[in-house]
CHARMM internal coordinates of N, CA and C (Angstrom, degrees):
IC EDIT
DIST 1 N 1 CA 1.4523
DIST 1 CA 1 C 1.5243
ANGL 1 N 1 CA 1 C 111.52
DIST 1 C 2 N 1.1018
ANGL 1 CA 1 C 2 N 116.71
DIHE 1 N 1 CA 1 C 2 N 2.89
DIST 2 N 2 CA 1.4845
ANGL 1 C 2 N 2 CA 122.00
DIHE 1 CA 1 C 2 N 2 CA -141.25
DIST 2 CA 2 C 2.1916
ANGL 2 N 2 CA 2 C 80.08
DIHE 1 C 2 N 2 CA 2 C -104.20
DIST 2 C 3 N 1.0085
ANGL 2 CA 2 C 3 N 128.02
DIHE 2 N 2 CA 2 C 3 N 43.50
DIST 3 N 3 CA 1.5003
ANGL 2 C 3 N 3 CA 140.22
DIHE 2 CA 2 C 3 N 3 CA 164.76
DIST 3 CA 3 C 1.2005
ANGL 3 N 3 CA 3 C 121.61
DIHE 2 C 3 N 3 CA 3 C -50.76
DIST 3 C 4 N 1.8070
ANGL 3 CA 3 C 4 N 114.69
DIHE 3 N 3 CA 3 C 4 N 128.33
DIST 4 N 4 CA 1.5459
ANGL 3 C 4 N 4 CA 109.27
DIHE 3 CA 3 C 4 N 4 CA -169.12
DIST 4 CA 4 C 1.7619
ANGL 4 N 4 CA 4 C 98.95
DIHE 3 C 4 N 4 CA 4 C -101.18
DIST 4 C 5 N 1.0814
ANGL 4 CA 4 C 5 N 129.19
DIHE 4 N 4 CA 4 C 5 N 115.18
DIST 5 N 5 CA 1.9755
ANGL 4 C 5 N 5 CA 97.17
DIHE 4 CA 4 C 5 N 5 CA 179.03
DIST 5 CA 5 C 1.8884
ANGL 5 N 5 CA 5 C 90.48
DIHE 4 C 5 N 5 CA 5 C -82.83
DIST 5 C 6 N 1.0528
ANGL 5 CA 5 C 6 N 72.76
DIHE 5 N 5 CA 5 C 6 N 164.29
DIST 6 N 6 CA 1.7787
ANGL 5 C 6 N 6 CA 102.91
DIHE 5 CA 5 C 6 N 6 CA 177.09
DIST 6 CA 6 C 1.5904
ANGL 6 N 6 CA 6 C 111.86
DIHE 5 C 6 N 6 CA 6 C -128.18
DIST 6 C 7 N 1.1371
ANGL 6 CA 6 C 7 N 102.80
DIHE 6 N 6 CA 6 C 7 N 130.24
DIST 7 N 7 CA 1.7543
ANGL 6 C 7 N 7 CA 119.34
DIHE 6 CA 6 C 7 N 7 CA -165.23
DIST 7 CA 7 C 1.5124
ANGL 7 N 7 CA 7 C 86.12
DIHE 6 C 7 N 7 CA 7 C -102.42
DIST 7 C 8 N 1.3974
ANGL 7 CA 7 C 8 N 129.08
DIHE 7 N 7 CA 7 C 8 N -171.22
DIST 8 N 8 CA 1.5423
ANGL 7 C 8 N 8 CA 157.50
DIHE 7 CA 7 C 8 N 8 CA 173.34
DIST 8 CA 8 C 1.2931
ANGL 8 N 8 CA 8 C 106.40
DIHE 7 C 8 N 8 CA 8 C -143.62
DIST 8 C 9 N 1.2243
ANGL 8 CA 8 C 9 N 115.67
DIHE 8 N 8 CA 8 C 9 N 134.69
DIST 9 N 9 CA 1.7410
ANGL 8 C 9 N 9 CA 133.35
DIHE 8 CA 8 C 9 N 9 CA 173.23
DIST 9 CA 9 C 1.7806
ANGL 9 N 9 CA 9 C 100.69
DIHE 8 C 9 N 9 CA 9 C -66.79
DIST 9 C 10 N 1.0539
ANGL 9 CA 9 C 10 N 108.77
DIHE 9 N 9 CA 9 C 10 N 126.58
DIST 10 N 10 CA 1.8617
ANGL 9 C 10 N 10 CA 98.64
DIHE 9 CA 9 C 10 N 10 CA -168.45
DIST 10 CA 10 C 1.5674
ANGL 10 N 10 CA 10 C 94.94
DIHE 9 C 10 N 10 CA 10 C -93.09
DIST 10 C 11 N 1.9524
ANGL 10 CA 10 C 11 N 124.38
DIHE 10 N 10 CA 10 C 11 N -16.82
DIST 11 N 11 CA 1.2711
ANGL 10 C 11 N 11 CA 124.53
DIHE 10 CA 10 C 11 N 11 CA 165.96
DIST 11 CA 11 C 1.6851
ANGL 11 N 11 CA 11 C 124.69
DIHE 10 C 11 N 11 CA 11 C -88.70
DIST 11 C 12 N 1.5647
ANGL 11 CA 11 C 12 N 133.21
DIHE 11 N 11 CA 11 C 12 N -20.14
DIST 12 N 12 CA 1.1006
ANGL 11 C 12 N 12 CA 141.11
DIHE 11 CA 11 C 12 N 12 CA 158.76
DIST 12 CA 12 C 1.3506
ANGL 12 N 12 CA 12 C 133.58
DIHE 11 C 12 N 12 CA 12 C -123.49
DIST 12 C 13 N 1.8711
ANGL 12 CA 12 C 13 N 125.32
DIHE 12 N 12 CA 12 C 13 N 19.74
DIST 13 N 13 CA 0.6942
ANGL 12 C 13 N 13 CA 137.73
DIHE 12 CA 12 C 13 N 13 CA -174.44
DIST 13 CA 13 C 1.5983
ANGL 13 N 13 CA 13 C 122.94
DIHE 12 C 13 N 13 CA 13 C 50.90
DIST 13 C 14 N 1.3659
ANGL 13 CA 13 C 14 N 146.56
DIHE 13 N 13 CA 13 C 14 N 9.65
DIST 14 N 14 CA 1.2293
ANGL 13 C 14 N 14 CA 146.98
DIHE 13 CA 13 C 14 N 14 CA -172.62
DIST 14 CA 14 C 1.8709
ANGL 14 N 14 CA 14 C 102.20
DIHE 13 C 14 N 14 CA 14 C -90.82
DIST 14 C 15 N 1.1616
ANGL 14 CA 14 C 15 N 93.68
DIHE 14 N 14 CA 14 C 15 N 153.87
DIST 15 N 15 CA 1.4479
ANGL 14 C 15 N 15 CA 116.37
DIHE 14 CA 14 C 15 N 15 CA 173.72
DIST 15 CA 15 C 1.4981
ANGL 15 N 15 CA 15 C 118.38
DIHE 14 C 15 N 15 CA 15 C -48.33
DIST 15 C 16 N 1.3172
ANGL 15 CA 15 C 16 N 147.93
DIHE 15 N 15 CA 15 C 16 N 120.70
DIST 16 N 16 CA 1.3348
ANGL 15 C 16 N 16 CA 111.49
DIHE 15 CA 15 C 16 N 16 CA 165.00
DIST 16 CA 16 C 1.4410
ANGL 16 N 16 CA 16 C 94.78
DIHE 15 C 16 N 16 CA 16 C -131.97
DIST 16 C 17 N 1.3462
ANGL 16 CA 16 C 17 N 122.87
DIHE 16 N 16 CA 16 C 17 N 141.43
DIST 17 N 17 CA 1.7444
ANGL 16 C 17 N 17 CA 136.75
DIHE 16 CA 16 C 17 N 17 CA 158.58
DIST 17 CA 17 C 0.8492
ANGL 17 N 17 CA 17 C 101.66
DIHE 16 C 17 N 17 CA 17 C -61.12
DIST 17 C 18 N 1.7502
ANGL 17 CA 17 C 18 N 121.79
DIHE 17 N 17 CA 17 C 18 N 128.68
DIST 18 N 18 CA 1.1989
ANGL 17 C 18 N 18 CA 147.21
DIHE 17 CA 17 C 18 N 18 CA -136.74
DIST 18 CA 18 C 1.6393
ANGL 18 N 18 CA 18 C 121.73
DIHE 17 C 18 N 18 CA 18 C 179.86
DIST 18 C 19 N 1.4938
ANGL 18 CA 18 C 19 N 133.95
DIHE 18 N 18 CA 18 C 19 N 110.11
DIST 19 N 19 CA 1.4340
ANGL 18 C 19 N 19 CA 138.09
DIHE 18 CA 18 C 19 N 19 CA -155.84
DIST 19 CA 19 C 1.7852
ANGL 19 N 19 CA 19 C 90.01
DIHE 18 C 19 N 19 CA 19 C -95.06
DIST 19 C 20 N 1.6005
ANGL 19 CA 19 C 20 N 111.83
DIHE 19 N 19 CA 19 C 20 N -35.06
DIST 20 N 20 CA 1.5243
ANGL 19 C 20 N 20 CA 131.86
DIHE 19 CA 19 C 20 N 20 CA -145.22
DIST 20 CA 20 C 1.8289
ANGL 20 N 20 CA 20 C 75.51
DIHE 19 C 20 N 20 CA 20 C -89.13
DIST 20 C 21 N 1.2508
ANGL 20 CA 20 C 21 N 110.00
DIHE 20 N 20 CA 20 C 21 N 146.49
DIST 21 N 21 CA 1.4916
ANGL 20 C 21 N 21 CA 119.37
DIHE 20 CA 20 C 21 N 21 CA 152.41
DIST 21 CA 21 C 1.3039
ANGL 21 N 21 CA 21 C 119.51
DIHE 20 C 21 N 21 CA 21 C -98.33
DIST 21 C 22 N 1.8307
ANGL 21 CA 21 C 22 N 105.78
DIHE 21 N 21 CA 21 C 22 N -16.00
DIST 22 N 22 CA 1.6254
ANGL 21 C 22 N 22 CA 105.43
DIHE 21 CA 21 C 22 N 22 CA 174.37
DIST 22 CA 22 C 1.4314
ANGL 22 N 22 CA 22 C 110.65
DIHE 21 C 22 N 22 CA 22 C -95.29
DIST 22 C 23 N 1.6205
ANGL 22 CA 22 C 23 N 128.62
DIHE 22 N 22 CA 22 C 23 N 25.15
DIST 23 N 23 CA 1.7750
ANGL 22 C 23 N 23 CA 118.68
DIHE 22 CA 22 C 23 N 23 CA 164.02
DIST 23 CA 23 C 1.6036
ANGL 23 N 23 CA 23 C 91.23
DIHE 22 C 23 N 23 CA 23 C -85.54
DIST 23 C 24 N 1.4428
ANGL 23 CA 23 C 24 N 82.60
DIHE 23 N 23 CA 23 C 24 N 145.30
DIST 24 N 24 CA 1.5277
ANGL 23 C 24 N 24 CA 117.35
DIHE 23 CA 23 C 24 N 24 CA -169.97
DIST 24 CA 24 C 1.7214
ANGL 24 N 24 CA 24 C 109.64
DIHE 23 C 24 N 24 CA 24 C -110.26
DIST 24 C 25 N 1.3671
ANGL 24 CA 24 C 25 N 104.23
DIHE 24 N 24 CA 24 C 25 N -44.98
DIST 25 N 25 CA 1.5150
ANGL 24 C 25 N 25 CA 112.05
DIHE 24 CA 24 C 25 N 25 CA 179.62
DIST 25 CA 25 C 1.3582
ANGL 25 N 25 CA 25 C 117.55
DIHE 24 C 25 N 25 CA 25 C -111.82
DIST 25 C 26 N 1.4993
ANGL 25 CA 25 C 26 N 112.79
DIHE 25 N 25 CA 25 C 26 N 178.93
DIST 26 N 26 CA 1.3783
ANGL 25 C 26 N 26 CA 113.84
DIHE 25 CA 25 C 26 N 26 CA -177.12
DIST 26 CA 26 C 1.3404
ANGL 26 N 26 CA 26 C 96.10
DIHE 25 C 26 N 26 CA 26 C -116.58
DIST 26 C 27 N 1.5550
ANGL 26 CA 26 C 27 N 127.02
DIHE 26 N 26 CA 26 C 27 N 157.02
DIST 27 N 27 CA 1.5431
ANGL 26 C 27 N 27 CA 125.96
DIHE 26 CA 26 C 27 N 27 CA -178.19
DIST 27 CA 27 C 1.1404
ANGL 27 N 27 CA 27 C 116.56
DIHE 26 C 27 N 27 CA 27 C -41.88
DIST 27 C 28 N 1.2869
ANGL 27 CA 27 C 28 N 118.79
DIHE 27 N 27 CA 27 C 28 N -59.39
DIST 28 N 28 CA 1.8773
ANGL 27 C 28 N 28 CA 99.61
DIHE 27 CA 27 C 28 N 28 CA 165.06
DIST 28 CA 28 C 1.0101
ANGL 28 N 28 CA 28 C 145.59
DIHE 27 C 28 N 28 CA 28 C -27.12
DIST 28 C 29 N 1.1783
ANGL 28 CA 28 C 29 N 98.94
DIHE 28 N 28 CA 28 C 29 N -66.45
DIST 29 N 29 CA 1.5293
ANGL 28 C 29 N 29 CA 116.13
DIHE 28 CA 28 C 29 N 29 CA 174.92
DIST 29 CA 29 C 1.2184
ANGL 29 N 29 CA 29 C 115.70
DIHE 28 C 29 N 29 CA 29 C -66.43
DIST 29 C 30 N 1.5262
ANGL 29 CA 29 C 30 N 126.09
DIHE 29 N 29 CA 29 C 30 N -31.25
DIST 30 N 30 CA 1.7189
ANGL 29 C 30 N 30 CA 123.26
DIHE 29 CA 29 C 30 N 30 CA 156.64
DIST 30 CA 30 C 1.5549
ANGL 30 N 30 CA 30 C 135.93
DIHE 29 C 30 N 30 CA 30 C -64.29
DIST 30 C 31 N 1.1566
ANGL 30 CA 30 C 31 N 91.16
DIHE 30 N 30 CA 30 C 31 N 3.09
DIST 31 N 31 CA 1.6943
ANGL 30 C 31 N 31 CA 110.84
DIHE 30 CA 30 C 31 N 31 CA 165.87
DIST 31 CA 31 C 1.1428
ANGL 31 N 31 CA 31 C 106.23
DIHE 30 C 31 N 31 CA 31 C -110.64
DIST 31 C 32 N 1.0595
ANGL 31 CA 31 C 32 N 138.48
DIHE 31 N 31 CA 31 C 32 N -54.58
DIST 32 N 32 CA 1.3880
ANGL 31 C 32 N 32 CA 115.42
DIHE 31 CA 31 C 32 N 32 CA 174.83
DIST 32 CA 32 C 1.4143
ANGL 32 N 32 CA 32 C 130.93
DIHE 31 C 32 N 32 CA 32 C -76.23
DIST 32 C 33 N 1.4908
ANGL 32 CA 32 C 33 N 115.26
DIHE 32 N 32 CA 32 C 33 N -9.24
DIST 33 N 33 CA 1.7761
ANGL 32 C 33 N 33 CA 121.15
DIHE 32 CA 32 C 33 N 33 CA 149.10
DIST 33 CA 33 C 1.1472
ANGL 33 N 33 CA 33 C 108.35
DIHE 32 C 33 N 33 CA 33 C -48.86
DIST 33 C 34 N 1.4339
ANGL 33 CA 33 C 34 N 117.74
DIHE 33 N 33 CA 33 C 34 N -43.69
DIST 34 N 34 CA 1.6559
ANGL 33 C 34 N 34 CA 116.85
DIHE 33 CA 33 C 34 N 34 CA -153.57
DIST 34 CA 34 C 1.4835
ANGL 34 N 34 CA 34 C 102.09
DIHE 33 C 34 N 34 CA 34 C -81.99
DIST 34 C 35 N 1.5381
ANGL 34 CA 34 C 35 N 109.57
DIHE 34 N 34 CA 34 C 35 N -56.02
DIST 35 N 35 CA 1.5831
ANGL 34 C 35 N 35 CA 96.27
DIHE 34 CA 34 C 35 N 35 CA 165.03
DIST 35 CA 35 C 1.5678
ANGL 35 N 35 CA 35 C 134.37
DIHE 34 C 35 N 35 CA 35 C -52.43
DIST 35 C 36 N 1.0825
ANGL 35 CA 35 C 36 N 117.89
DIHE 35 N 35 CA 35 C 36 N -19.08
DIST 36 N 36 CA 1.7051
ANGL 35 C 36 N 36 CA 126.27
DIHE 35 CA 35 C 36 N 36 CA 169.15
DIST 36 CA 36 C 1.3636
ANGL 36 N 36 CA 36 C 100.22
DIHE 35 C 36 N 36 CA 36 C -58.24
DIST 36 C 37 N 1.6293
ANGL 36 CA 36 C 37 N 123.92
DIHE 36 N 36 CA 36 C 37 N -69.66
DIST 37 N 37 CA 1.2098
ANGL 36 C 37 N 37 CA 151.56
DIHE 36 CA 36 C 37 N 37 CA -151.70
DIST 37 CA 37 C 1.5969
ANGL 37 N 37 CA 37 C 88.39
DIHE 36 C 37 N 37 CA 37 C -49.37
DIST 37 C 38 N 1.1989
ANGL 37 CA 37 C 38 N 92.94
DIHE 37 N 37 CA 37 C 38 N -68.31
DIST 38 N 38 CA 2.1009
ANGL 37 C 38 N 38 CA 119.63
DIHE 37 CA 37 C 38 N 38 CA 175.95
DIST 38 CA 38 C 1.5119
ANGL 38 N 38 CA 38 C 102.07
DIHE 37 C 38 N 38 CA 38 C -18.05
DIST 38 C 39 N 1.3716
ANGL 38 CA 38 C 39 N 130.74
DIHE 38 N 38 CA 38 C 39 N -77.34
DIST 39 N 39 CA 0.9374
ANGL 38 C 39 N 39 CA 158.04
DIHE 38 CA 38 C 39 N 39 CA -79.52
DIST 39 CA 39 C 1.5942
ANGL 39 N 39 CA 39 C 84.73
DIHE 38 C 39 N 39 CA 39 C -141.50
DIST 39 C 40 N 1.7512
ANGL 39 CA 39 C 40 N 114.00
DIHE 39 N 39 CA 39 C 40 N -51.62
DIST 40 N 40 CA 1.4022
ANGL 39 C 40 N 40 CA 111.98
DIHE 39 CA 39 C 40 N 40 CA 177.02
DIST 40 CA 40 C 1.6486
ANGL 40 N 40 CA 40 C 107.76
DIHE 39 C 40 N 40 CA 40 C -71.49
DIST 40 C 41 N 1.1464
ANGL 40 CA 40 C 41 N 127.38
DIHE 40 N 40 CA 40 C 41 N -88.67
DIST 41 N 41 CA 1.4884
ANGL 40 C 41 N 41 CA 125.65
DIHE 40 CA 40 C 41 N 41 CA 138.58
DIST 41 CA 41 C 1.7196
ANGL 41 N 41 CA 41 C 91.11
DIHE 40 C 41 N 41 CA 41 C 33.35
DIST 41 C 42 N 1.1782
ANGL 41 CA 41 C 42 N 116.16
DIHE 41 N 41 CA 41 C 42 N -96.60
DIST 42 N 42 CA 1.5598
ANGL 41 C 42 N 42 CA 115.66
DIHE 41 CA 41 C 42 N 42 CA -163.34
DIST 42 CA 42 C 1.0598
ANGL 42 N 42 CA 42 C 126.22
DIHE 41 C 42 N 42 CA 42 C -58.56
DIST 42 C 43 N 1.8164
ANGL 42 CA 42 C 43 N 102.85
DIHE 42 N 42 CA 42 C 43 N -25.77
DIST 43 N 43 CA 1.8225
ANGL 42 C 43 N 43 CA 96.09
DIHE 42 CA 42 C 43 N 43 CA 168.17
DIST 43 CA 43 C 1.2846
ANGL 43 N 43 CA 43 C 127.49
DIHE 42 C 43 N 43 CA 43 C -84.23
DIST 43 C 44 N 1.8426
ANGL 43 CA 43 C 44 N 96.07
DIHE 43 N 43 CA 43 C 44 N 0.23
DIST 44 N 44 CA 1.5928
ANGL 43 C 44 N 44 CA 93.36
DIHE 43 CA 43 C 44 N 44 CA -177.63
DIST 44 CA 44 C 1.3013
ANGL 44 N 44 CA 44 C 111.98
DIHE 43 C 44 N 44 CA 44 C -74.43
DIST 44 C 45 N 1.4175
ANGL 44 CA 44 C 45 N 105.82
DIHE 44 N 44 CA 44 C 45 N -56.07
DIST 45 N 45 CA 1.4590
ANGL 44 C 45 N 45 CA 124.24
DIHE 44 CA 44 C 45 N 45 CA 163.04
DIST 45 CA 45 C 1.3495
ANGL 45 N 45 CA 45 C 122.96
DIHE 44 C 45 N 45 CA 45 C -43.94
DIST 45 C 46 N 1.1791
ANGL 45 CA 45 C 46 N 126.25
DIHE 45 N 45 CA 45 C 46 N 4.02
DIST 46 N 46 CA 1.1689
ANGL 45 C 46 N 46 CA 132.98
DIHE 45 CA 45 C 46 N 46 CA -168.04
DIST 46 CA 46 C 1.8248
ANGL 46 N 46 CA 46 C 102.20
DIHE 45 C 46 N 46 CA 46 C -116.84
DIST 46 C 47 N 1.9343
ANGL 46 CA 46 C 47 N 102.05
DIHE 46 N 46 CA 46 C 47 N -31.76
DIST 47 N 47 CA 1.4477
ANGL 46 C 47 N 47 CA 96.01
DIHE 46 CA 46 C 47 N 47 CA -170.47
DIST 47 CA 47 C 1.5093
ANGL 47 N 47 CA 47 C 94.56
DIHE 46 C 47 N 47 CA 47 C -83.66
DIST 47 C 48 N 1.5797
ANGL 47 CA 47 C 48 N 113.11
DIHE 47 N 47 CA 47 C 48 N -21.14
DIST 48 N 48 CA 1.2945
ANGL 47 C 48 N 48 CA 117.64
DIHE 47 CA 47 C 48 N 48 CA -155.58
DIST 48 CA 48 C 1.9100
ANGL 48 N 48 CA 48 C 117.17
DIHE 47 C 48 N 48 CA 48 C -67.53
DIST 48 C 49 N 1.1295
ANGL 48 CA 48 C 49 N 108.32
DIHE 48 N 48 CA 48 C 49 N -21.13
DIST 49 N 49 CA 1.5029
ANGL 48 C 49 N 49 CA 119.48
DIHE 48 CA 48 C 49 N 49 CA 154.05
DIST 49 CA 49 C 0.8396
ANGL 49 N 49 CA 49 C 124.78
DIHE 48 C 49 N 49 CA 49 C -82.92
DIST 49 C 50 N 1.2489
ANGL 49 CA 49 C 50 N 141.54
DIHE 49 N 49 CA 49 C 50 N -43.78
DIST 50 N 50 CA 1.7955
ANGL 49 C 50 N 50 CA 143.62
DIHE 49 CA 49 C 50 N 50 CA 144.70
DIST 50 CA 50 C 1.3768
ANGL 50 N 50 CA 50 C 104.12
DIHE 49 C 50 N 50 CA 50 C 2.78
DIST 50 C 51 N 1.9018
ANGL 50 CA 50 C 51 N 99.03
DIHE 50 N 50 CA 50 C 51 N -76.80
DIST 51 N 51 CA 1.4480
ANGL 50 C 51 N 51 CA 102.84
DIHE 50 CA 50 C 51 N 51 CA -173.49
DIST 51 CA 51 C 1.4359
ANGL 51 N 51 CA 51 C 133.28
DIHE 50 C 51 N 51 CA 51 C -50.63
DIST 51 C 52 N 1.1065
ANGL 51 CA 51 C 52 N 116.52
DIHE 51 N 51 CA 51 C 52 N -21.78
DIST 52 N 52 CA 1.7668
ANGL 51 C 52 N 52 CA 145.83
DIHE 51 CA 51 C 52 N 52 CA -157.49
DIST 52 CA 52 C 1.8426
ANGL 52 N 52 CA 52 C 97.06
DIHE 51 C 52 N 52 CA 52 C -99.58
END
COOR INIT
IC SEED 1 N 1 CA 1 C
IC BUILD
């Protein structure tokens, strides 16, 4: 019973050990989503006073 599931990176394809069936990424690749995300996030907010 003692079962590992194994997820897939849906951005670099690698294996990752995983309890969650909803992880999507592997630590890598979840840092650098998050910094994108970051990064978009700020330009929105950034155009979003522009407009104003």
């Amino acid at each position: 019973m003692n079962e590992k599931n194994l997820a897939v990176c849906q951005k670099c394809g690698t294996e990752i050990q995983s309890f969650s069936a909803m992880r999507k990424w592997c630590i890598e690749c979840r840092e650098i989503i998050r910094l994108q995300q970051a990064r978009e996030r700020k330009q929105r907010k950034k155009n979003s006073k522009k407009s104003k």
